[in-house]
N, C-alpha and C positions, 0 to 999 in steps of 0.2 A: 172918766177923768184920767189925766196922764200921772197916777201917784206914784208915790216915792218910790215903791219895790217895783214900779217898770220905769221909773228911769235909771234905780240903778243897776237892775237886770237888764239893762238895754245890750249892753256894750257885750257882754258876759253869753245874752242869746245869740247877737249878729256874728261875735268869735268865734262861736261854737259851730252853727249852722254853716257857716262858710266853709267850716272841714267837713258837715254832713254829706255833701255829695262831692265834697272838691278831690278827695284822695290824698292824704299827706306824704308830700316828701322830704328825703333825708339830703343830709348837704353830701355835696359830689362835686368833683371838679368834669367836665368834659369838653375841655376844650379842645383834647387829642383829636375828639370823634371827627370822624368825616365828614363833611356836607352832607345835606339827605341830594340825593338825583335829584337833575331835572325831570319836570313833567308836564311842563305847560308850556307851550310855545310863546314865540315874544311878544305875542299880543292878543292873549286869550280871551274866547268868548266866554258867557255865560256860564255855556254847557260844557265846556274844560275847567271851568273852575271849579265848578260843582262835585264833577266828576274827579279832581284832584284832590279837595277837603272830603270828599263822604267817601275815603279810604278807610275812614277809623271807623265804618260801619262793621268790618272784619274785626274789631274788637267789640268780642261779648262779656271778656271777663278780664277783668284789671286788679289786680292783689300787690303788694310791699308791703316788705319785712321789715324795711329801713327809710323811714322817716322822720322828716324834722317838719315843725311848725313854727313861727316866729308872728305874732301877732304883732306890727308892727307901730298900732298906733295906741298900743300900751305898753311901753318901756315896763313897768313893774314885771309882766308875765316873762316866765324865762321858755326858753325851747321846749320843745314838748320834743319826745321821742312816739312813734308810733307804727302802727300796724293797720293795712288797708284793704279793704276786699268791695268788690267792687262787680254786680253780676246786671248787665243790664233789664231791663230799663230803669228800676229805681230800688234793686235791692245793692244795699251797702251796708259796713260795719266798718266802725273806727275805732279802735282803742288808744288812746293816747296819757302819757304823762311825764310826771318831770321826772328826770335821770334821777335813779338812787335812794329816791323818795317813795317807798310803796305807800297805798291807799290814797295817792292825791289825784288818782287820774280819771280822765274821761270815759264814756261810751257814748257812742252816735251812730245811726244808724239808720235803716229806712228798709220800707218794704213796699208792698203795690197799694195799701192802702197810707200806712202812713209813716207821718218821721220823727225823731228824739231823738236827743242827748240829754246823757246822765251826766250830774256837775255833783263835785263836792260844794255842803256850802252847809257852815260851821260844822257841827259834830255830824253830821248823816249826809246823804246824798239828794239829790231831788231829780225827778225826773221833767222835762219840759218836752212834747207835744201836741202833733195836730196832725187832723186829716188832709192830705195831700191839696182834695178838691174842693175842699170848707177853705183852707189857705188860699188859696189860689183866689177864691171868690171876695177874696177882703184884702187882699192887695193894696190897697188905698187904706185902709186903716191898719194894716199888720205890722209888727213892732219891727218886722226886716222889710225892704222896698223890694227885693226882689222872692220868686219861688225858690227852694233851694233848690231846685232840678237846676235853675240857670248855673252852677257852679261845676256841674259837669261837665257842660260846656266850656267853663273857663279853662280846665286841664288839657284839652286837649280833644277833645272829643265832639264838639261844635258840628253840627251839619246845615251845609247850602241848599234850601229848597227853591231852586231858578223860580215856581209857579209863588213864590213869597215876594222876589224881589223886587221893590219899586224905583230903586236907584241904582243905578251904576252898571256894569264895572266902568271907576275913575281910576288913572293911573294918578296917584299922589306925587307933588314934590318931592318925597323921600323914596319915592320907585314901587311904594307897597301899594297894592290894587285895593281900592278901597269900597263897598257892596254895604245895599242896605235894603233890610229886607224889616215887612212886618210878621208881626207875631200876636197872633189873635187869643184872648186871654176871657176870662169869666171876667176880670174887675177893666176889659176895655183892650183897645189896640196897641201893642207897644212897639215900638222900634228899634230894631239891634244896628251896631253897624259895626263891621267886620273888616279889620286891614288882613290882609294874604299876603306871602311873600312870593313873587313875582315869577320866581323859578320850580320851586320844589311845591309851592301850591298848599302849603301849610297856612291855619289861623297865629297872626300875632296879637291881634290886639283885639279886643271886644268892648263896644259900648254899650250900653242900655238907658231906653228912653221912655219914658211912663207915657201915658196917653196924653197930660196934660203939657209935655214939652221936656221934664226935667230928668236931667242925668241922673240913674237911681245906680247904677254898675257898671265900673269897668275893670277890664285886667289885661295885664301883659305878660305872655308868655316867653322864653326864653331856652336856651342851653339844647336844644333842639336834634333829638336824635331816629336816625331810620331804622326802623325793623322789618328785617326783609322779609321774614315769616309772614306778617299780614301784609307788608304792602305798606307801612304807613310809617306818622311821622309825632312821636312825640314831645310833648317839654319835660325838661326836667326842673325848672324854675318857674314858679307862676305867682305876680302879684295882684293882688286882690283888693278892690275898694268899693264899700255900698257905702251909699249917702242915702241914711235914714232921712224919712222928711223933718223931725224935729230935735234930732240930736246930733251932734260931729258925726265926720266920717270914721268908717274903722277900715283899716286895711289888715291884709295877710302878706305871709310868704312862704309858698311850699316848696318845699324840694323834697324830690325824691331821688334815690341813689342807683336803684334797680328796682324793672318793672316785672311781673311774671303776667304773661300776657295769653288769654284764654285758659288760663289756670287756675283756681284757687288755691293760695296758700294756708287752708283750714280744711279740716272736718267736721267739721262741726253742724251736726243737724241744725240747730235751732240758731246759727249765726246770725240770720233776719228776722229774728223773732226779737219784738220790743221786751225789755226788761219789765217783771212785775213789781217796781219797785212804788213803794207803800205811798210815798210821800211825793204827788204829781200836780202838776200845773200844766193845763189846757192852755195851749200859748193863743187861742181867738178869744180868753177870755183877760189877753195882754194887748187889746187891738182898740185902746184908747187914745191914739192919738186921732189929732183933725185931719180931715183928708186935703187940705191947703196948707197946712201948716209946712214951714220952711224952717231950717237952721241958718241963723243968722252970725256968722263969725269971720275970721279977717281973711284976707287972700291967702293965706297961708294956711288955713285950716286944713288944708284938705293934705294925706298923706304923704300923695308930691307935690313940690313945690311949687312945679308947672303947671297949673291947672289945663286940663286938653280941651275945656269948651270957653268959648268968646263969646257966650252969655247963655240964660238958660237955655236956648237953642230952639229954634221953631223947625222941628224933623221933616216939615215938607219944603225946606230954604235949602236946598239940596244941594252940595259943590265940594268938587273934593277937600278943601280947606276947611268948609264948616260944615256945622257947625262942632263939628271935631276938634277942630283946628290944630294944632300943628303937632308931629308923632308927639305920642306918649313918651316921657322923658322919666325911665328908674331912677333912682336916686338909692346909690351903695348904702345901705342901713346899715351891715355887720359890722 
């Protein structure tokens, strides 16, 4: 049954998780920065495109000292200040909290088998995970619609597998190259679709599509900076929205200020080591909701106001306008 302490843990786990693999950033202006180069010619195949976005394979290790969080579709929560380390394939560490305020903050984190974040909540803290591949296989019933691994992807870090794609490259109305590829999963087939910026061969926008048709994630990247050390190109702004099947959407917003890139900014033996903390909650044993179930609320529910699909979308109606439909449009929160 969907009771009380997982609906109101809902909002609280999908916050949390979405910095589990996302990396938090700090606010930063960079609008000085240079364009990243061209690298794709004016009308790229496939295999240039591919080979333009799977740059950030040359990042193994991703760390900041300076970041910020803004959960966007809870006004109450103030910025989060944090720290980010980040060791591919799925070791991460997050510390985060509110300015000034010691003992209210987070820990999240992940290793090859599995992933948590520690929450304050009343007088002690609690721990909330699961095993990567038990997640994974209850997708249709898990209290977040997507894996967190997909949030790595949001940042910047997204790879094109050409032998995935079943759509595209469409050149968009708005010039961004638009690619859709599947992604074969334990709970069924899902469908990402990916807008590129036309020149420099970077991910701007990311959709995600459940098996059964419906929009479960998307984000939009921004502020977009070259490092010529690897070769690549990252955001320094990224918004973030999952549409649980039975609750509002929640969105994010990371910024980060500076990157240290194949670095870690710790020592710390046991960084990827989950906390032994006494007081835990198996999140498969929060995977009460119906696997049909929908959130039902106004056009406006959803964190932007421009909703980017013209209906729940049937993934093989394939055209660069839908079922997308038209760019993703931010909307200035600060």
């Amino acid at each position: 049954m969907h009771d009380a302490r997982t609906s109101t843990t809902l909002a609280t786990v999908a916050a949390l998780c979405l910095i589990l693999c996302g990396g938090c950033p700090r606010t930063v202006t960079v609008a000085n920065l240079p364009p990243p180069p061209v690298v794709l010619p004016e009308t790229p195949d496939l295999a240039s495109l591919a080979a333009a976005v799977n740059r950030t394979d040359a990042i193994r290790e991703l760390s900041t000292n300076s970041a910020t969080l803004d959960v966007l579709s809870m006004t109450a929560v103030p910025k989060l200040t944090a720290t980010m380390h980040l060791q591919r394939d799925r070791n991460f560490r997050l510390k985060a909290s509110v300015p000034l305020i010691m003992g209210s903050g987070i820990d999240l984190g992940s290793n090859a088998n599995e992933f948590w974040f520690e929450v304050p909540e009343k007088m002690s803290q609690t721990l909330y995970y699961a095993n990567h591949e038990q997640y994974a296989s209850n997708l249709d019933r898990a209290i977040l619609p997507v894996d967190p691994s997909w949030l790595i992807d949001a940042i910047g870090l997204a790879r094109l597998d050409p032998s995935t794609v079943i759509a595209g490259p469409v050149t968009r109305p708005d010039g961004l190259i638009e690619v859709r590829n599947a992604v074969q999963t334990a709970a069924g087939t899902y469908q990402r679709v990916c807008f590129i910026e036309p020149s420099a061969g970077y991910i701007t926008h990311l959709f995600l599509y459940s098996p059964d048709g419906r929009l479960v994630a998307k984000s939009f990247a921004s502020e977009h900076e070259y490092f010529d050390s690897v070769n690549s190109v990252l955001p320094h702004r990224v918004k973030i929205e999952l549409f649980p099947a039975a609750e509002p959407p929640l969105a994010m917003q990371l910024q980060v200020a500076t990157y240290s890139i194949n670095q870690l900014l710790s020592g710390d033996p046991q960084l990827f080591t989950m906390p032994a903390t006494g007081n835990r909650v198996d999140l498969l044993q929060m995977t009460g909701l119906p696997p049909s179930g929908n959130y039902v609320g106004t056009s406006n529910s959803s964190a932007w106001a421009q909703p980017t699909t013209t209906s729940a979308g049937t993934p093989s109606q394939y055209s660069a306008a839908a079922p997308t439909g038209p760019p993703l449009r931010g909307i200035r929160y600060e």
